[in-house]
C-alpha positions in Angstrom: 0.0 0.0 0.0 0.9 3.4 -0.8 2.4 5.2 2.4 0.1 8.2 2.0 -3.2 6.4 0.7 -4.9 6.3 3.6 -4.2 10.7 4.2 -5.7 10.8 0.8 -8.9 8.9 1.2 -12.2 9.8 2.5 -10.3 12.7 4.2 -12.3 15.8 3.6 -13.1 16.3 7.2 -9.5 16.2 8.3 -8.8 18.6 5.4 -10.5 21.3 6.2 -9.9 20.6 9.6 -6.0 21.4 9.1 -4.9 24.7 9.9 -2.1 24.7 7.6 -4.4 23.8 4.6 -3.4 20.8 2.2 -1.1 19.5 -0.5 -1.6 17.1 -3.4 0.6 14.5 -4.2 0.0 14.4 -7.9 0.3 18.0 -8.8 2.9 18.5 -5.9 1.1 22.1 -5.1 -1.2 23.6 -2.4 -5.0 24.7 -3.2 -7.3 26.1 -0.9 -9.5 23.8 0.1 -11.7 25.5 2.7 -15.4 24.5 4.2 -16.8 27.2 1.9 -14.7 26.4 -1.6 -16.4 24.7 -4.3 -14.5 21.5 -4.8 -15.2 18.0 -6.0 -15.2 14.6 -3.9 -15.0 11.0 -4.3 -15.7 7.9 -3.0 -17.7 8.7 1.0 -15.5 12.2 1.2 -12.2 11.9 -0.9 -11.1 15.3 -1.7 -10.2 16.0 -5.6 -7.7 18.6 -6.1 -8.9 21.4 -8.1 -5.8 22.5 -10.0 -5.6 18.7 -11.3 -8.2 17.1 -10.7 -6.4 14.1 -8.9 -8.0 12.4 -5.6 -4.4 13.2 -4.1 -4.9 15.9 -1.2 -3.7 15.5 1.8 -3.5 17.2 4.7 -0.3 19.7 5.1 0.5 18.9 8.7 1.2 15.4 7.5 3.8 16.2 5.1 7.7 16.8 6.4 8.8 18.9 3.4 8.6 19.0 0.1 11.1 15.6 -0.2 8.5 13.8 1.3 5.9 14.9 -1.5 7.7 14.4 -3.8 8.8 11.0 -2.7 5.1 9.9 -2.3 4.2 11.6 -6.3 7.1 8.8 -7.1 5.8 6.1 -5.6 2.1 6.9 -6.8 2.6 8.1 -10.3 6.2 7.3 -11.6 9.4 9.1 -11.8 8.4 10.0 -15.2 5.6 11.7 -13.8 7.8 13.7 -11.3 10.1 14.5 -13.1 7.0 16.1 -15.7 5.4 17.7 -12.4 8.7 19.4 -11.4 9.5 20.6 -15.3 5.7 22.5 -15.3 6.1 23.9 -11.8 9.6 25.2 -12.6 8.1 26.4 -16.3 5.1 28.5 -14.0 8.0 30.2 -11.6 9.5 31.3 -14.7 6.9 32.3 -17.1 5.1 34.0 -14.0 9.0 35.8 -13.2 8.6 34.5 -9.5 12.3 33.6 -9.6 15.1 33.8 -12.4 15.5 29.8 -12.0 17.4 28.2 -15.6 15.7 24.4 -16.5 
């Protein structure tokens, strides 16, 4: 079993619940997920992320740092898939002239 699966199912409750929000596994960012956002769900109450559309939230007082995250997106989705994920949200710091950052 995946070592986050259970933090990404049937987890809206706990979601809203954290006070440092959420992060998704697949698309390795953080949405605002609050009681009063419009947002998708799964399953009983599996949260779908709404800047992928991915049943991969979990909550952000569950994740160590970024390593762990991305770790998780490996196990779950590939390298191939990380390595894509990390690519795009370099290309968006760029393009958006958050950082000067060469890929």
């Amino acid at each position: 079993m995946l070592p986050y699966i259970e933090l990404a199912t049937n987890n809206y409750q706990e979601i809203i619940s954290d006070c440092n929000g959420a992060y998704c596994v697949y698309c390795l960012q953080k949405p605002i997920i609050t009681e009063d956002s419009i947002i998708e769900i799964t399953d009983i109450s599996t949260v779908i992320c709404p800047l992928c559309n991915v049943d991969a939230i979990v909550p952000a007082s569950k994740v160590e740092n970024f390593k762990q995250l991305a770790l998780w997106h490996e196990l779950g989705f590939g390298l191939d898939s990380l390595k894509k994920q990390l690519e795009s949200i370099l290309y968006s710091i760029k393009k958006n002239n958050l950082i000067n950052v060469c890929i």
